[in-house]
C-alpha positions in Angstrom: 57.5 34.6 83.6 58.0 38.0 84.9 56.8 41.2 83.8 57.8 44.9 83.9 55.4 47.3 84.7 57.2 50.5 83.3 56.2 54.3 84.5 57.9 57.2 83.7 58.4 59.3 86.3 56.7 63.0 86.1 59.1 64.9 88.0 62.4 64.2 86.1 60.6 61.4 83.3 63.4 59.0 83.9 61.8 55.6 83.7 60.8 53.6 86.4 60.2 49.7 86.2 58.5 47.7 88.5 57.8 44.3 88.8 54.3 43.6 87.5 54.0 40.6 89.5 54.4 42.4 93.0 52.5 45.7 91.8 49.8 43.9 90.3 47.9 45.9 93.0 49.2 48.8 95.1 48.4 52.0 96.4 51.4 53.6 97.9 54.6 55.9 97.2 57.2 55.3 94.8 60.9 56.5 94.8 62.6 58.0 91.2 66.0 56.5 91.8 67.2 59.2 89.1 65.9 62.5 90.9 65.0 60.6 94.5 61.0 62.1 93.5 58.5 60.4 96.2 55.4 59.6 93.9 52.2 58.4 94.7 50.5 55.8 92.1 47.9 53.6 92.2 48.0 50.5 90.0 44.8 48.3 89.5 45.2 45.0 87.4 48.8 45.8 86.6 47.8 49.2 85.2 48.7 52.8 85.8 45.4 54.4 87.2 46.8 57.6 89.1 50.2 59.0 89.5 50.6 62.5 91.6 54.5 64.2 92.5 54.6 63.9 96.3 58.1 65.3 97.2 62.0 65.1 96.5 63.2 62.3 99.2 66.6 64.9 99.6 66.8 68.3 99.0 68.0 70.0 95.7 71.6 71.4 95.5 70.1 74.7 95.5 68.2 74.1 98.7 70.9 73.0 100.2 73.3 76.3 99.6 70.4 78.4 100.7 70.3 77.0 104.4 73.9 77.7 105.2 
């Protein structure tokens, strides 16, 4: 039977779900496939322990007009 393991993702809150089965256990970045947020979570016997905003995998649109 598989499991979700769902997260909510702090930099935009879209939600994120993962399968419980793989993330039973992991340390380790995860990517927001709404906003492309990099976070960093650490899961311990399929639980949310620690969840900390790392970086945006691309830059935002405003970024991206101030460089030219």
């Amino acid at each position: 039977m598989r499991h979700e393991l769902k997260l909510n993702c702090i930099s935009c809150g879209h939600s994120i779900s993962l399968d419980e089965n793989v993330y039973v256990d992991y340390e380790g970045p995860i990517k927001c496939n709404a906003c492309s947020a990099i976070l960093n979570v650490k899961i311990e016997d399929g639980k949310l322990r620690a969840m900390d905003f790392v970086r945006l995998s691309k830059p935002s649109l405003e970024d991206s007009f101030m460089r030219r």
